[in-house]
N, C-alpha and C positions, 0 to 999 in steps of 0.2 A: 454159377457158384458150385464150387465143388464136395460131393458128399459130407467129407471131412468138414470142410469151413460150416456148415450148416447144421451139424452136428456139436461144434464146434459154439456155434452162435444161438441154439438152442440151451446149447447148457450155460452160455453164461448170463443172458436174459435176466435170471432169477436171482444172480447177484448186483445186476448193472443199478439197481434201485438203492442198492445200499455203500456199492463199491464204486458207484460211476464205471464209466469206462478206463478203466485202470489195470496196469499190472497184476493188481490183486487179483480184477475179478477174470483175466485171461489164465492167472493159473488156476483158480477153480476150474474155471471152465474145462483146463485139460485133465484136471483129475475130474471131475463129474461123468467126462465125455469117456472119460477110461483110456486115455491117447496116449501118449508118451511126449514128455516135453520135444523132441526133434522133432514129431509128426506135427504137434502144435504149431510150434517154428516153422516149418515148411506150409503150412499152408496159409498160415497169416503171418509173415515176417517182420510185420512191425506191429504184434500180438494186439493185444486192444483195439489198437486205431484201424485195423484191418478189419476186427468185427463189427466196429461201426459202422462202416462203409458197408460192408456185407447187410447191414440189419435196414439201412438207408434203400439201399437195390432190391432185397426182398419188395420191399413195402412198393417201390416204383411196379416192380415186377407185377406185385397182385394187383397195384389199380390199373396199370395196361390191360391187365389180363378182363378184370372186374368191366371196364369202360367197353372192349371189345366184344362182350357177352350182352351187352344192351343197345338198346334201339335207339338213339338219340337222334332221330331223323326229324323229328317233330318240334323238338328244341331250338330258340335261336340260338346262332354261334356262340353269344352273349353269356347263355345260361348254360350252352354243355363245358365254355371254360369254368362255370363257377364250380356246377356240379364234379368236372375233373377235380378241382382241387377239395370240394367239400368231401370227396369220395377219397383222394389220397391222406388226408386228416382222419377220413371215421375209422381208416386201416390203424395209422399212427395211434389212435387211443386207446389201440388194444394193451399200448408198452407206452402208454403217458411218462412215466419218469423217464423211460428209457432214450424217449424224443429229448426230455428237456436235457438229461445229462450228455446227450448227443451235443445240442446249442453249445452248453457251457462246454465241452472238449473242442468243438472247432471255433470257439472264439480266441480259442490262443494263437497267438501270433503263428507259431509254426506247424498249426494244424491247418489256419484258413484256409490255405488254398486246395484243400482235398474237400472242405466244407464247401465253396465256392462252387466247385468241379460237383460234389451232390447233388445241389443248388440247381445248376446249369442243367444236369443229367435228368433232375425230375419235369422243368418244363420245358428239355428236349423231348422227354417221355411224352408230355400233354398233348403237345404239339403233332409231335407223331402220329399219337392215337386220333386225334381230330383230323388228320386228315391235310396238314397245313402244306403246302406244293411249294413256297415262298422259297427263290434261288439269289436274293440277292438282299441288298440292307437289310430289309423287313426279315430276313432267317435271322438276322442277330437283337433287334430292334423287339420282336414279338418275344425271344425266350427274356431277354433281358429284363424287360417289363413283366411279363408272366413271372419270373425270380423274384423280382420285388414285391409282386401281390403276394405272392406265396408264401414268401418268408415274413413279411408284415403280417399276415393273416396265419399261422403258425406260434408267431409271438403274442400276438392277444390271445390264442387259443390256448395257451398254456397258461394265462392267470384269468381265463375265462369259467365262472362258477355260477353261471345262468343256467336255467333249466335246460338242458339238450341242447346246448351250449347255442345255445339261440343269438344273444349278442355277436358272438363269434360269425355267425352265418351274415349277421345285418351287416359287421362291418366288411366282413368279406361283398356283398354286395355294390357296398360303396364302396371300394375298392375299384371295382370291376367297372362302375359308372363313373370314375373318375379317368379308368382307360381309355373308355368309349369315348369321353369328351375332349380328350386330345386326340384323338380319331378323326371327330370333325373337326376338328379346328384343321388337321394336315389337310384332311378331303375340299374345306375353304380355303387353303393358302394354293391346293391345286387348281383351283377352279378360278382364281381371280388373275386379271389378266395380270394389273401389276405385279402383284408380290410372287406370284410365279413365274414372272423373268428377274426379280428381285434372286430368286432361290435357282434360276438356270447356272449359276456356276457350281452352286455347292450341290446343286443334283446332278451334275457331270461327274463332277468327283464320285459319289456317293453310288453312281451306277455302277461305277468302275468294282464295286465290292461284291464280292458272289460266297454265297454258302458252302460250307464244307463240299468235295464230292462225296456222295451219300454212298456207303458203304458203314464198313465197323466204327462202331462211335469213337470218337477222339475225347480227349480229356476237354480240348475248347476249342472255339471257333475257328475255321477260316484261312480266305488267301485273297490276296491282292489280283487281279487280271492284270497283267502288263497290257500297254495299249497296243496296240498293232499299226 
């Protein structure tokens, strides 16, 4: 993120609570920030919707940073994905409204798919930070799911009014054991002789799928292997 934009997204913060993410609060923003509408312009060209996304990456940015400063060797997999997501939410309530009026701007139809792309970006982030090696279905299969726990567990956290937002944690929990139990169910349909020559066609197919090559993040997933 560049100086300007974050200078930019610092000053409009303090309006996002009253203005949403709006025209309005992009021009405060450049008059607070002392900018000049062009420099404004140029550095978030579709002003608002651009510091959203910027205030979205921040937050990704510090729980990478925050998860990689700790030791979670001793943790099951289970609970360092909870902890990742419980940890990118305790960033998020530092700007509670500013999460919620985020929701409501990428619910509109022609904002979705930059919410989506968010969405996608925060449990690539997870992912990353854990460690995940997965090169083929399972890289799309694991953020995809991780998305849904996340955003379901983001929407309760926002009309969650429990002490230290405790309900929020339990249902995130069950969330998380709701993952695992289709976990084994896949790890029993591998194991059993029928239904895993049942699934020999559509696991041919499905190998056929391989993960981005890993380099600068892409906005979404992916490419087909031709066969050989």
């Amino acid at each position: 993120m560049t100086d300007l934009k974050e200078r930019l997204l610092d000053a409009a913060l303090p309006h996002v609570a009253f203005d949403g993410w709006s025209e309005a609060t992009f021009r405060a923003a450049i008059e607070d920030a002392e900018v000049t509408p062009a420099q404004g312009r140029a550095a978030c060209p579709r002003g608002a919707l651009d510091l959203a996304l910027a205030f979205h990456d921040r937050g990704d940015a510090e729980m990478a940073a925050t998860l990689r400063a700790q030791d979670l060797s001793e943790m099951r997999f289970r609970d360092r994905v909870a902890h990742a997501i419980r940890t990118r939410i305790e960033i998020a309530d530092r700007h509670r409204e500013a999460v919620r009026r985020g929701m409501t701007l990428f619910a509109l139809p022609m904002h979705a798919p930059d919410g989506l792309r968010a969405l996608w970006a925060t449990s690539e982030t997870i992912w990353t930070v854990l460690g995940d090696t997965s090169d083929d279905v399972n890289w799309y299969t694991k953020r995809g799911t991780l998305s849904g726990v996340y955003s379901s567990t983001v929407l309760y956290w926002l009309g969650d009014e429990s002490d230290g937002y405790r309900d929020t944690w339990e249902f995130l929990d069950r969330r998380i054991d709701d993952v695992m139990q289709i976990e084994k169910v896949k790890g029993h349909v591998r194991k059993s002789p029928i239904l895993s020559r049942l699934m020999a066609g559509p696991n041919l197919i499905l190998d056929r799928i391989k993960a981005p090559t890993r380099g600068p993040r892409s906005d979404l997933p992916g490419h087909w292997r031709t066969p050989e």
